[in-house]
N, C-alpha and C positions, 0 to 999 in steps of 0.2 A: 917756504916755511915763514908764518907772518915773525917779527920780531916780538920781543915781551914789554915792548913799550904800551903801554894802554892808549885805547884810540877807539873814538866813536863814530861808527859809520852814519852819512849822513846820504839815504839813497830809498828807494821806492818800499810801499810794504810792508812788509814785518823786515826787514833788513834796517830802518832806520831805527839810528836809538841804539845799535847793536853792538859788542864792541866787536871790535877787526880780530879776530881768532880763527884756527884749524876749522873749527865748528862751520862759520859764516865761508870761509873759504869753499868750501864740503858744498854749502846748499845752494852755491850762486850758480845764475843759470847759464848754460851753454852761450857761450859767444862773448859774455860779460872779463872785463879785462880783471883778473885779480889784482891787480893794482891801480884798477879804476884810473887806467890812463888815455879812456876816448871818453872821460865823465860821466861814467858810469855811477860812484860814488864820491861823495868827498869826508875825509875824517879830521877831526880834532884830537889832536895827542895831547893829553891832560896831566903827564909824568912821563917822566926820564931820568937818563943818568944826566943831561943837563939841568935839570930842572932842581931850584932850590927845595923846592916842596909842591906838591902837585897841586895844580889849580883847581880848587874849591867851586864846585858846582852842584845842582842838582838837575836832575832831567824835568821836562817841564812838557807841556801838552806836545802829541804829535801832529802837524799839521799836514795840510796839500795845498801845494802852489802851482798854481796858474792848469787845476785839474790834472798832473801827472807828474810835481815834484814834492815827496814825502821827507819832511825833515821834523826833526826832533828838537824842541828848543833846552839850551844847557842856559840854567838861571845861573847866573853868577852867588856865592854864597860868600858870607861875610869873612870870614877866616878858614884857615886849615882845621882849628876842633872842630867847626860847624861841619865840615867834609869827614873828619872820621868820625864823628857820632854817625852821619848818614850812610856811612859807607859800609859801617859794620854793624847798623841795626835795619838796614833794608835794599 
């Protein structure tokens, strides 16, 4: 069961950009480590209970590197209102 920490998978396909949830768990394929522990994926957790206030980002073009690694670039955004204006109007 993933945690309710928010976390963006960073990994091939439509999977990148994704967040880590029961969903993504569900459609990953046979062999792949749910914990992305033979690098399979890697994630950025953007909020927590450690976290003063979640890191203010927006998603930004999806790329491929080196023809077989799909990442999703996270822009950094200027403050925390600039993240919840975007976060709760798209």
């Amino acid at each position: 069961m993933p945690s309710k920490i928010p976390v963006i998978v960073s990994w091939s396909g439509e999977f990148a950009g994704r967040e880590y949830d029961e969903v993504l768990l569900r459609e990953l394929p046979t062999g792949v480590d749910p914990c992305g522990e033979h690098g399979e994926f890697h994630t950025f957790v953007y909020d927590g209970p450690v976290f003063q206030w979640p890191i203010a980002f927006t998603h930004g073009e999806c790329v491929l590197h080196d023809n077989r690694f799909r990442f999703c670039e996270l822009i950094p955004m200027e403050d925390e209102h600039a993240y919840l204006a975007a976060s709760t109007h798209g």
